[in-house]
C-alpha positions as CSV (number, residue, x, y, z in Angstrom):
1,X,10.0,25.7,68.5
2,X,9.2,28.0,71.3
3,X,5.0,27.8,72.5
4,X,4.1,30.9,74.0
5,X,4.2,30.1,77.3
6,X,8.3,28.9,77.3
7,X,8.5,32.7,75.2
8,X,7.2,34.7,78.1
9,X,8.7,32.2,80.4
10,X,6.3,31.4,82.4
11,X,4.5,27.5,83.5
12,X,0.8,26.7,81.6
13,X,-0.6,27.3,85.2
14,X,0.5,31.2,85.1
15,X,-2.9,33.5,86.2
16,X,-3.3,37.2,84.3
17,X,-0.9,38.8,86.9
18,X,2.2,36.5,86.0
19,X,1.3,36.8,82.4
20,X,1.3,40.6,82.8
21,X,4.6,40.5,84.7
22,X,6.3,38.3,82.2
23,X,5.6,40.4,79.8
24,X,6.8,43.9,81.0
25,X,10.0,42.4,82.5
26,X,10.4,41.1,78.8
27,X,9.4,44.5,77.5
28,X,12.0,46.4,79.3
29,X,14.9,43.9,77.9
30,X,13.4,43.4,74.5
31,X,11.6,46.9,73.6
32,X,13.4,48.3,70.5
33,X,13.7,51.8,72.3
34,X,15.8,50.4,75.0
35,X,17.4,47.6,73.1
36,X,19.8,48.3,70.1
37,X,20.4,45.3,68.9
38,X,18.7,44.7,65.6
39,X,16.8,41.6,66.4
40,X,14.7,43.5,69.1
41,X,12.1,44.3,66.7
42,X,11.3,40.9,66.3
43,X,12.0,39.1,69.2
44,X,9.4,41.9,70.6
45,X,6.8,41.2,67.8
46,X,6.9,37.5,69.0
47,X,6.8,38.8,73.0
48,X,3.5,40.9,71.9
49,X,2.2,38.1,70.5
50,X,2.1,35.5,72.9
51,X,1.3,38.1,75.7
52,X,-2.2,38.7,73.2
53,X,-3.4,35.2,72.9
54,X,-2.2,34.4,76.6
55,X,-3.9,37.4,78.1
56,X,-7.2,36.9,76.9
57,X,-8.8,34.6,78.6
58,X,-11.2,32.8,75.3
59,X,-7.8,33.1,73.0
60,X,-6.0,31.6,75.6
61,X,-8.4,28.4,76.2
62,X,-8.3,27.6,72.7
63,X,-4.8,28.2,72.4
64,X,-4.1,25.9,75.4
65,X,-6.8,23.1,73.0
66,X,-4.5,23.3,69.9
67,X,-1.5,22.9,72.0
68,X,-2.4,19.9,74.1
69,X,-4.4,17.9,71.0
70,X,-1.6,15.2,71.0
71,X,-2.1,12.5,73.2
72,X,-5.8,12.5,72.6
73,X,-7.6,10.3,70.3
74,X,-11.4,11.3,69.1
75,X,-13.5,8.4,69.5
76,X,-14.9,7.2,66.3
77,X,-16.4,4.2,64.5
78,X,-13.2,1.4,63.5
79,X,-13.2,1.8,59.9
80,X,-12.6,5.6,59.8
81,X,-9.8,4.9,62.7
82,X,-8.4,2.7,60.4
83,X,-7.8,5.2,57.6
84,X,-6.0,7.5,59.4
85,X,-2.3,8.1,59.2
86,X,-0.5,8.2,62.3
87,X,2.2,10.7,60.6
88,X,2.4,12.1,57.6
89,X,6.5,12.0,56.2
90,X,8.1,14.1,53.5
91,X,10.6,13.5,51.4
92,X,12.4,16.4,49.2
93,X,12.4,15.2,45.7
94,X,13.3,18.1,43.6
95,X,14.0,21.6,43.2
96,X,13.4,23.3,40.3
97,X,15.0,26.7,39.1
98,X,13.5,27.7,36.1
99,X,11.3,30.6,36.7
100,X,13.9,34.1,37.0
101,X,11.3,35.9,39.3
102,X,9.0,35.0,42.8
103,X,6.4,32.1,42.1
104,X,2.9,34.0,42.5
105,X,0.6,30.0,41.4
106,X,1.3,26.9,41.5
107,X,-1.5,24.2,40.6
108,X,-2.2,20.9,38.6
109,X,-3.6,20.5,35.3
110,X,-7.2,18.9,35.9
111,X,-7.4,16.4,32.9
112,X,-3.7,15.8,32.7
113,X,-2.3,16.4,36.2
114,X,0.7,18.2,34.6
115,X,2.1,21.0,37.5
116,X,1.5,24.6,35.9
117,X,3.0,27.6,37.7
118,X,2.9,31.7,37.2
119,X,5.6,33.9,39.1
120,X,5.8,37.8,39.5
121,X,6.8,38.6,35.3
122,X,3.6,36.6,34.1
123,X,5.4,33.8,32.9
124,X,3.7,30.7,32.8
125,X,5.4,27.5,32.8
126,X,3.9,24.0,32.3
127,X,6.0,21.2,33.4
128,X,6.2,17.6,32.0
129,X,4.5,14.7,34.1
130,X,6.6,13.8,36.7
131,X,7.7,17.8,36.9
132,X,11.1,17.9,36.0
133,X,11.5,20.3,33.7
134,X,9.4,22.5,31.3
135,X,7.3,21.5,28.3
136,X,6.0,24.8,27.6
137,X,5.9,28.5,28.4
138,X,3.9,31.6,27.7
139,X,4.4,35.4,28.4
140,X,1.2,37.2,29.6
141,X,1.5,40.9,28.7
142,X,0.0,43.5,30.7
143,X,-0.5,43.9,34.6
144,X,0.7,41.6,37.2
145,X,-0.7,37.9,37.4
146,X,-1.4,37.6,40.9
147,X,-3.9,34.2,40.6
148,X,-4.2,31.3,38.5
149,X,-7.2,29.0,38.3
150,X,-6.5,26.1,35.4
151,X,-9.8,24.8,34.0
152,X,-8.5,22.3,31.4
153,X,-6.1,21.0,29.0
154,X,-4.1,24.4,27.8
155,X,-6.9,26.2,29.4
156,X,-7.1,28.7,32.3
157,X,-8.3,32.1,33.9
158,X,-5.5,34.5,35.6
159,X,-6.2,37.9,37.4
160,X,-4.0,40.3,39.7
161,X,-4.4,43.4,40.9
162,X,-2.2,46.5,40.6
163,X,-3.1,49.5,42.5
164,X,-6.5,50.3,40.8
165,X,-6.8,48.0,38.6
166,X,-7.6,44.7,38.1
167,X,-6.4,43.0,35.1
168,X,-7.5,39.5,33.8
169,X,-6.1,37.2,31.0
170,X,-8.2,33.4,29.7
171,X,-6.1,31.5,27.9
172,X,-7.7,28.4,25.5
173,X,-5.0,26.1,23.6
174,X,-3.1,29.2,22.7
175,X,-5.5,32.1,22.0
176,X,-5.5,34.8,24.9
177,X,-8.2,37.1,25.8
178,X,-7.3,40.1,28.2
179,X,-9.3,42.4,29.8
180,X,-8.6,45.4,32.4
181,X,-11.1,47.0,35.0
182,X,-10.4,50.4,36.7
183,X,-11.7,50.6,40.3
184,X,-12.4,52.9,42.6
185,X,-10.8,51.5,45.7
186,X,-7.4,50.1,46.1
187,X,-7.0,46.2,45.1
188,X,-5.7,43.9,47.9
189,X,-7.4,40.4,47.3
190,X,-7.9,38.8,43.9
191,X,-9.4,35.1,43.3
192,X,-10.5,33.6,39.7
193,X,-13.5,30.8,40.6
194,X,-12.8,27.2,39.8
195,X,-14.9,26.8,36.9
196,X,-13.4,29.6,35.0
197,X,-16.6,32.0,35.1
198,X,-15.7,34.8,37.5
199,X,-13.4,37.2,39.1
200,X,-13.2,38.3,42.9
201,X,-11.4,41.1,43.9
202,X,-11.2,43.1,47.2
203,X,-10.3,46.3,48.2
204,X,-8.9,48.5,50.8
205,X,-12.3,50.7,51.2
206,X,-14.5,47.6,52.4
207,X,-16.3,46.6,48.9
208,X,-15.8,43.0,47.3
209,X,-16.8,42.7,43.3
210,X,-16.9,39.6,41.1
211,X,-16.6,40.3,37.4
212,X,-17.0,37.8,34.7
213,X,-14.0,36.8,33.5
214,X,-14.6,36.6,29.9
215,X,-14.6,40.2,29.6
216,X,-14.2,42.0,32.8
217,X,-18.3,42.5,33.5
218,X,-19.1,43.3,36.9
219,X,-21.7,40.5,38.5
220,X,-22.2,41.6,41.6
221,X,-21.1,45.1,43.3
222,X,-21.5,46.2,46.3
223,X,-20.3,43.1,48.6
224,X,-19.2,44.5,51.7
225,X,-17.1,44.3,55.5
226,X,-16.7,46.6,58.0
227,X,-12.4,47.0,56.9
228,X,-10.3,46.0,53.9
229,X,-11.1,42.4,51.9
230,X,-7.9,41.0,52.5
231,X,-8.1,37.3,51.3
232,X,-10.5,35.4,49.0
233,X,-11.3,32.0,48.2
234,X,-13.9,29.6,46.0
235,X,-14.9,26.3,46.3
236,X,-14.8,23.4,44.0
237,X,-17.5,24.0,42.4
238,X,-17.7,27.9,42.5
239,X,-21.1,28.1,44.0
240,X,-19.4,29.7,47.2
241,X,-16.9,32.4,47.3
242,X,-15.6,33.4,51.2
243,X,-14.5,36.7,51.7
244,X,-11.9,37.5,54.6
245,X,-11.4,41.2,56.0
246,X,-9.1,43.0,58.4
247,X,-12.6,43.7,60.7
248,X,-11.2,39.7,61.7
249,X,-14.5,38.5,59.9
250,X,-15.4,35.9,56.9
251,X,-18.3,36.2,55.0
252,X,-19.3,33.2,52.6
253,X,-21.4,34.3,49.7
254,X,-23.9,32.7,46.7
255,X,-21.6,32.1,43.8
256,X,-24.6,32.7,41.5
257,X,-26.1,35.4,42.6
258,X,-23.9,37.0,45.2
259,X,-26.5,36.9,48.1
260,X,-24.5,36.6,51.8
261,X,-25.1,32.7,53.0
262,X,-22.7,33.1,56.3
263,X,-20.8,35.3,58.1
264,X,-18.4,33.5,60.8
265,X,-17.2,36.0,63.9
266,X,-14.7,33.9,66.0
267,X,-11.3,34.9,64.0
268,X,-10.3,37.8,66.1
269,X,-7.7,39.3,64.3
270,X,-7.1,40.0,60.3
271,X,-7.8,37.3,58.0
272,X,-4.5,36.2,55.8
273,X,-5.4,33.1,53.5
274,X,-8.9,31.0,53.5
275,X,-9.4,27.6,51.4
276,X,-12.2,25.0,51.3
277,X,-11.4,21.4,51.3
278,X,-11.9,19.6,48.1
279,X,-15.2,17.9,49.5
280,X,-16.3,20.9,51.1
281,X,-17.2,20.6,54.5
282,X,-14.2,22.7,55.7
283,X,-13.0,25.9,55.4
284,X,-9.9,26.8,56.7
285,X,-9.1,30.0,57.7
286,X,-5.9,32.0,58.5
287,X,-5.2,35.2,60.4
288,X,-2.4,37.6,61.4
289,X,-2.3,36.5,65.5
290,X,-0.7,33.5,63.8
291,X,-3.8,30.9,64.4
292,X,-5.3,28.9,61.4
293,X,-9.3,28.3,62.5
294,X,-11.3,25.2,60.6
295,X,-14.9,25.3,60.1
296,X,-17.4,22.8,59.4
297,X,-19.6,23.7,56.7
298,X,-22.3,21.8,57.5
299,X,-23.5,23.8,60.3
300,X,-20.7,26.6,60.7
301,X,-19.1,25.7,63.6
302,X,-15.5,26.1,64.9
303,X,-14.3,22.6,64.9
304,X,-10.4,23.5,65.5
305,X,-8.0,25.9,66.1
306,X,-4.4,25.7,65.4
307,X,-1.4,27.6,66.6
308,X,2.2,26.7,65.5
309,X,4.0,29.6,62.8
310,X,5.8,32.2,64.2
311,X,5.3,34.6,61.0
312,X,2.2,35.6,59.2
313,X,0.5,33.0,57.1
314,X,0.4,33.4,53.1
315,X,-0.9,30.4,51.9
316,X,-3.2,27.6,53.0
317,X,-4.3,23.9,50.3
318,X,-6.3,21.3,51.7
319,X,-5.1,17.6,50.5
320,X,-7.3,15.9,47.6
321,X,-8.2,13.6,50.7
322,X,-10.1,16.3,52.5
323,X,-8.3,15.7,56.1
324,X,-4.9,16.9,55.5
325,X,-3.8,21.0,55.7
326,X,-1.1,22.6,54.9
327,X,0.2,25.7,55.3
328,X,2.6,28.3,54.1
329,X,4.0,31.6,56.1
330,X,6.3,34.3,55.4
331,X,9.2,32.6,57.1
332,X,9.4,30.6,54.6
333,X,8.2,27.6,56.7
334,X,5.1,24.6,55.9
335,X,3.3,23.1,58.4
336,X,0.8,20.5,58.3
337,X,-2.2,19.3,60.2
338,X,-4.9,16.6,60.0
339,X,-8.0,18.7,60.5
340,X,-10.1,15.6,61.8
341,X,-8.3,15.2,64.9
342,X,-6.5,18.9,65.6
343,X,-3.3,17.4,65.6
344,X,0.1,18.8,64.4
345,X,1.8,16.6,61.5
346,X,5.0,18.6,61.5
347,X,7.3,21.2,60.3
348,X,9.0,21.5,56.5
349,X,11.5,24.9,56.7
350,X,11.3,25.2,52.9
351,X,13.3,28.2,52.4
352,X,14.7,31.5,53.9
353,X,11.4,33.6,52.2
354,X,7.9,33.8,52.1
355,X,5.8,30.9,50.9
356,X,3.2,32.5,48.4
357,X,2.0,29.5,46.4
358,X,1.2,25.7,48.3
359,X,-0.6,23.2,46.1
360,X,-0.7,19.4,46.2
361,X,-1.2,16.7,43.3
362,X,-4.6,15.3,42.4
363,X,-3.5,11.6,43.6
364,X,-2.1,13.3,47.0
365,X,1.1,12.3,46.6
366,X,3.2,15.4,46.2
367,X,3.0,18.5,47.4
368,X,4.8,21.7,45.7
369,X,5.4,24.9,47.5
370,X,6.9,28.3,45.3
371,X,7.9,32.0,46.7
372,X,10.1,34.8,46.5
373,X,13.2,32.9,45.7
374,X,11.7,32.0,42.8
375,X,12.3,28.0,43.8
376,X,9.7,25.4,43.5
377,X,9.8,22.4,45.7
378,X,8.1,19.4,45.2
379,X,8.0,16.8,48.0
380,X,6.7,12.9,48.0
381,X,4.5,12.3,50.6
382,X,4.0,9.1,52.5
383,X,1.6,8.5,55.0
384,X,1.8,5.4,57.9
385,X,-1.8,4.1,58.9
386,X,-3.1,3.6,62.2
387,X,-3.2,-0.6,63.1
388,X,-6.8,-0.6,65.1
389,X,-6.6,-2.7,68.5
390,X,-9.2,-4.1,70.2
């Protein structure tokens, strides 16, 4: 895979002027208005870019970071040197075809670790142990379920959003409770907490609302950003929810009481996916310029920045062991990265369409990826650990 630099074709020493000339020598080959072949579009889309992140000087530095990560090793106490993998392998183990439509959720079951997905015509499916084939299904009328969040045995919340309207179902060993809200502003973003309690939902005019998800109740109103709340996310415990807007911001709020704790500036473009790790003291964010930036929680700061997708990303899950990313993009590709160190730990090209759902088992042993061709994938995952040396 092309970095930016070998797409302009130019060395890592280029100054602003080569960058600039690279660029509008590839403009006047590659511009759809001059070129007809088909491609041009998005051969220019990956020209534009590169020639954006290499062009600005603070994008470019930690673009060049990312990038050269690899042959360095943070220095750090022997034990925790010890537990880290060197690689991280994986190993197709099944596909599974059963759901007729694009998989929207895919997640474990928390007290029996049984996969449970949702795809575009609400149909949940809940798949036997070692997620071969399905135990159990159930139709969920009304709406489009967008999200899933499973709280239990046979329990969980769902919620989408269709237009202006935001519709949400609970389901308890059988009995479904569904609610709709009418809004205002168009829905974009929609995010059911981890405990079960509440609703997110974003919109196209700026505003953010959580509603309670037994009935549809608004909590908190009036949650704002400067542009449309384009992706949303809670923690593990639901006592934050992060907020991420086209005005290339994230905001972290209270989960109890919808007070702002954070706002976090250095995204630079529109946000696409956010996720906490399990433990959270990270919170990984995505955006459109193709970069996936990790905070530390514990005082805010940009710990890493990681460039390596050449499509938008749709999807990011943090591994049960808190170090391990992975993410999803509309190219249907997966890439994975060990958050400690800011390294790369490879490239999975899943499938020839977007990634919308990326989860992995509780013992961090699989990983399962669904999208538009309605195909789930589950992989093994096997990890080599470092030997220390004296």
């Amino acid at each position: 895979m092309a970095n930016f630099y070998e797409i302009l074709g130019i060395g890592p020493k280029a100054d602003l002027e080569e960058v600039r000339g690279a660029y509008r020598r590839l403009a006047r080959e590659f511009h759809p208005d001059v070129n007809p072949d088909p491609r041009a579009h998005e051969q220019m889309a990956t020209i534009n870019v590169a020639f954006e992140v290499l062009s600005d000087p603070a994008r470019r530095a930690e673009y060049d970071a990312s990038i050269g990560q690899a042959g360095i090793r943070e220095r750090e106490d022997k034990q925790d040197d010890e537990s880290r993998p060197n690689f991280v392998q994986a190993q197709i183990l099944r596909r599974l075809r059963e759901h007729a439509t694009p998989v929207y959720s895919a997640a474990f079951e928390p007290e029996t670790n049984r996969l449970v997905t949702c795809s575009f015509d609400n149909e949940v499916v809940w798949w036997n142990k070692s997620a071969e084939f399905p135990e159990k299904r159930v139709k969920l009328e009304g709406g489009v379920a967008g999200s899933m969040r499973l709280i239990g045995k046979d329990r969980f919340v769902a919620a989408g959003g269709s237009e202006q309207l935001v519709t949400g179902w609970q389901y308890d060993n059988g009995r479904i409770n569904s609610w709709r809200h009418k809004t205002s502003g168009w829905v974009c973003s929609v995010a059911p907490s981890a405990d079960g309690e509440s609703v997110a939902f974003g919109r196209t005019d700026n505003e953010l609302q959580v509603l309670r998800a037994q009935d549809g109740y608004v909590r908190f109103r009036g949650l704002t950003h400067r542009d449309a709340v384009t992706a949303l996310a809670w923690n593990q415990d639901s006592s934050w929810l992060a907020s991420g807007s086209a005005d290339a911001t994230v905001k972290i709020w209270c989960g109890a009481t919808g007070n702002r704790v954070e706002r976090l500036d250095q995204i630079r473009s529109q946000v696409s996916a956010i996720a906490f790790s399990p433990d959270n003291q990270w919170l990984a964010v995505a955006a459109v310029d193709l970069s996936i930036r990790v905070f530390n929680l514990n005082d805010m700061s940009l710990k890493k920045t990681f460039f390596g997708h050449e499509r938008p990303i749709e999807v990011l899950a943090f591994h049960p062991k808190n170090w391990l990313l992975a993410s999803g993009s509309r190219d249907g590709t997966i890439q994975m990265w060990n958050v400690r160190q800011g390294l790369g730990h490879g490239k999975i090209e899943a499938s020839h369409q977007p990634i919308s759902s990326l989860t992995f088992a509780p013992d961090g042993r699989h990983m399962v990826a669904g999208g538009l061709d309605k195909v789930l994938r589950v992989w093994r995952l096997s990890m080599a650990q470092n030997v220390s040396s004296s």
